[in-house]
DSSP file (Angstrom, degrees, kcal/mol; ACC not computed):
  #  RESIDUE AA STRUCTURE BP1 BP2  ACC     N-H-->O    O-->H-N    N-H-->O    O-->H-N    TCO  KAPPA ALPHA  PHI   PSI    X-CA   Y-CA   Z-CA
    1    1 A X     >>       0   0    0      0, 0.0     5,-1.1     0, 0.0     4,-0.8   0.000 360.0 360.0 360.0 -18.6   -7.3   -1.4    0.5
    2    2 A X  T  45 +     0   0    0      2,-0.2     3,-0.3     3,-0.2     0, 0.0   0.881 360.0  59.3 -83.9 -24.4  -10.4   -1.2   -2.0
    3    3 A X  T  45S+     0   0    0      1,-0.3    -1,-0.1     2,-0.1     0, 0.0   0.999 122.4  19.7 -61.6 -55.6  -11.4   -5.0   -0.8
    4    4 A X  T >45S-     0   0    0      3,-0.1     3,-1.2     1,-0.1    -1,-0.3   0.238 100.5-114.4-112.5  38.7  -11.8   -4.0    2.7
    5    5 A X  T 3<5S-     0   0    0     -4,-0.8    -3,-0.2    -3,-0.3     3,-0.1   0.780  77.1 -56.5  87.4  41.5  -12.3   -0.2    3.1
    6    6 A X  T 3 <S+     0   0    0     -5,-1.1     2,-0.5     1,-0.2    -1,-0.3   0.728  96.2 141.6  15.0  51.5   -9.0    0.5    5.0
    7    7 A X    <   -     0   0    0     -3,-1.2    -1,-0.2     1,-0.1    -3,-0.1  -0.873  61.2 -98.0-111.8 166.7   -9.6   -1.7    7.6
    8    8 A X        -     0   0    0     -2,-0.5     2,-0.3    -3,-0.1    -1,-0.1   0.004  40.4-178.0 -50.5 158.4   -6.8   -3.7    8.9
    9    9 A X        -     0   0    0     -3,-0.1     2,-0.1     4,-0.0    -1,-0.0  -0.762  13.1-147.3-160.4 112.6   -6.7   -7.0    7.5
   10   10 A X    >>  -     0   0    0     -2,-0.3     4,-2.1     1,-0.1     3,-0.7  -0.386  29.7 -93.4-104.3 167.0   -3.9   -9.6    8.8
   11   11 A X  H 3> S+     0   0    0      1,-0.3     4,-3.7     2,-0.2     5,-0.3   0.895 119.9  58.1 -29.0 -68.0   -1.9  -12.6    6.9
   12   12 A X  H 3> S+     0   0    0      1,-0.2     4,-2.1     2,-0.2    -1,-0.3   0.775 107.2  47.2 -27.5 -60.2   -4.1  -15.3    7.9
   13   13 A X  H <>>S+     0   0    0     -3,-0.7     4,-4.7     2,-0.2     5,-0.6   0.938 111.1  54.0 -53.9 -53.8   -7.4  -13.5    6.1
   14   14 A X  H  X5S+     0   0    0     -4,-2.1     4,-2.7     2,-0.2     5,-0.3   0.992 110.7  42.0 -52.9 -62.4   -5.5  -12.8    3.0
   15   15 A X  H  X5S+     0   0    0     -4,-3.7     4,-2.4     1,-0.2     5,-0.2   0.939 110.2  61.0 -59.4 -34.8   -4.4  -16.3    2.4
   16   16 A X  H  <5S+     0   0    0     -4,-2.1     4,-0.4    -5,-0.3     5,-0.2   0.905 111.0  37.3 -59.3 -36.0   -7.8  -17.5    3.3
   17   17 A X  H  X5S+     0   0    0     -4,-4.7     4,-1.7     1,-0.2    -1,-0.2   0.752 114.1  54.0 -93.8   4.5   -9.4  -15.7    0.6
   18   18 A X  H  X<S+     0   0    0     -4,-2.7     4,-3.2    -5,-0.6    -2,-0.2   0.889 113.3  41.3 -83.4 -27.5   -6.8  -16.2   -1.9
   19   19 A X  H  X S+     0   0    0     -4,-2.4     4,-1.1    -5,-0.3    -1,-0.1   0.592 114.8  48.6 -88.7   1.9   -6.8  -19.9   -1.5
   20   20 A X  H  > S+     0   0    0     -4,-0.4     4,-2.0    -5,-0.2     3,-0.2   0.837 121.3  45.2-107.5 -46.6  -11.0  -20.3   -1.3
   21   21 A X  H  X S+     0   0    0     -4,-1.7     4,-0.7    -5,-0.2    -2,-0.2   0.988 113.2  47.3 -45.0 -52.8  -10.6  -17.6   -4.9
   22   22 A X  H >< S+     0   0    0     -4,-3.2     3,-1.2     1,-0.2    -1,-0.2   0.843 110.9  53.2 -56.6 -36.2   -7.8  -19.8   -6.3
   23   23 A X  H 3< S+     0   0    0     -4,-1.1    -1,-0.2     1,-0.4    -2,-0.2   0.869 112.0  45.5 -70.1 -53.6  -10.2  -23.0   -5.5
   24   24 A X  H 3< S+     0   0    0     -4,-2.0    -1,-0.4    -3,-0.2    -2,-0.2   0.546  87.4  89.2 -80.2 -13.3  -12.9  -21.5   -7.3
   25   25 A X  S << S-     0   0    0     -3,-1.2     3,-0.1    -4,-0.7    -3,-0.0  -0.159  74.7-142.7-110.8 147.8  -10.8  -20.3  -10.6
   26   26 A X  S    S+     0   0    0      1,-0.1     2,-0.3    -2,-0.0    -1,-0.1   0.528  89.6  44.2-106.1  -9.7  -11.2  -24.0  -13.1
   27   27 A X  S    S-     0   0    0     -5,-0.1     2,-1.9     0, 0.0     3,-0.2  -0.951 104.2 -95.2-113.6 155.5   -7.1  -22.7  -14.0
   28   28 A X        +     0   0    0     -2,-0.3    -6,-0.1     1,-0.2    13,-0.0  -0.362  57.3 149.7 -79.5  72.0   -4.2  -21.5  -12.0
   29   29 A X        +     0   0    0     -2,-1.9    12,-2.3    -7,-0.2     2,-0.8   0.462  51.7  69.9 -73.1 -10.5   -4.5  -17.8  -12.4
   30   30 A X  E     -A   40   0A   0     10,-0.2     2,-0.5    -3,-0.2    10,-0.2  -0.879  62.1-159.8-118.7 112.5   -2.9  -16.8   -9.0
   31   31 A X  E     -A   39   0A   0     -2,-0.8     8,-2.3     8,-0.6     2,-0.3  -0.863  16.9-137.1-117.4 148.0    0.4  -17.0   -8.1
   32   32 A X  E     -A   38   0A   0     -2,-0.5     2,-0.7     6,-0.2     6,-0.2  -0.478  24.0-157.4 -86.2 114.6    2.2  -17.1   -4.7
   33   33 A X  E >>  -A   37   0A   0      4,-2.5     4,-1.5    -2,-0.3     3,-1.3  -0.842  29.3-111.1 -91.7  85.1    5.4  -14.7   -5.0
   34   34 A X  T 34 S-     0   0    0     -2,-0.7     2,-1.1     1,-0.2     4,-0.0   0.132  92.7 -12.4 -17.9 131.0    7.9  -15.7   -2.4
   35   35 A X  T 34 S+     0   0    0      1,-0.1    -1,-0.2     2,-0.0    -3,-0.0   0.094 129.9  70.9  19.2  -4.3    8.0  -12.8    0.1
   36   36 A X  T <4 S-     0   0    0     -3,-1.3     2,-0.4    -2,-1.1    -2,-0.2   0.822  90.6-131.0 -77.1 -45.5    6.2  -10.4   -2.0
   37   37 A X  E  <  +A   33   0A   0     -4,-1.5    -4,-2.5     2,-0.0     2,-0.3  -0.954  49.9   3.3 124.8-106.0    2.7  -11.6   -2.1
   38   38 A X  E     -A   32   0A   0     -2,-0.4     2,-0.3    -6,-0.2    -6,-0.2  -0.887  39.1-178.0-126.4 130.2    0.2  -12.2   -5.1
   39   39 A X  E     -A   31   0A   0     -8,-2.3    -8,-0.6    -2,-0.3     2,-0.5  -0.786  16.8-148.6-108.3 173.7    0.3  -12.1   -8.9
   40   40 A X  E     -A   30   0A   0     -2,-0.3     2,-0.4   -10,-0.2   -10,-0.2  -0.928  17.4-167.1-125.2 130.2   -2.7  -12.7  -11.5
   41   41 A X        -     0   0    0    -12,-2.3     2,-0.6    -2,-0.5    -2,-0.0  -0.989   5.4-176.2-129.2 116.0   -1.2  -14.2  -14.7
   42   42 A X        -     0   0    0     -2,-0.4     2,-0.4   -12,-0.0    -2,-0.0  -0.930  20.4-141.8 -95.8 122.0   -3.7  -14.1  -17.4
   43   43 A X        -     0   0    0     -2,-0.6    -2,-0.0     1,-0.1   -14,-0.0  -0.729  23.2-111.0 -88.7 154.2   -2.4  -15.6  -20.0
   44   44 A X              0   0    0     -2,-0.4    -1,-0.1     1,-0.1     0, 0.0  -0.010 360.0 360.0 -80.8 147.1   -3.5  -13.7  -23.6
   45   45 A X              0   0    0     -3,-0.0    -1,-0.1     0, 0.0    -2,-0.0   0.608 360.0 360.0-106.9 360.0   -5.7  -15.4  -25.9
């Protein structure tokens, strides 16, 4: 809700900017939760 002000925002949009974020990341910090949605795993240094 903070990304887009409360405006509606459907599937499609969401996976397009998670996959154009994930592209840009140089590791695989986002993961796809089967029916849930999105995690960020950072791992600790």
């Amino acid at each position: 809700e903070y990304i887009w002000d409360d405006e509606y925002v459907d599937n499609a949009t969401i996976r397009a900017e998670v996959s154009r974020l994930k592209k840009s990341l140089k590791e695989d910090f986002i993961q796809n939760i089967r029916a849930l949605g999105y995690m960020i795993d950072i791992p600790r240094l």
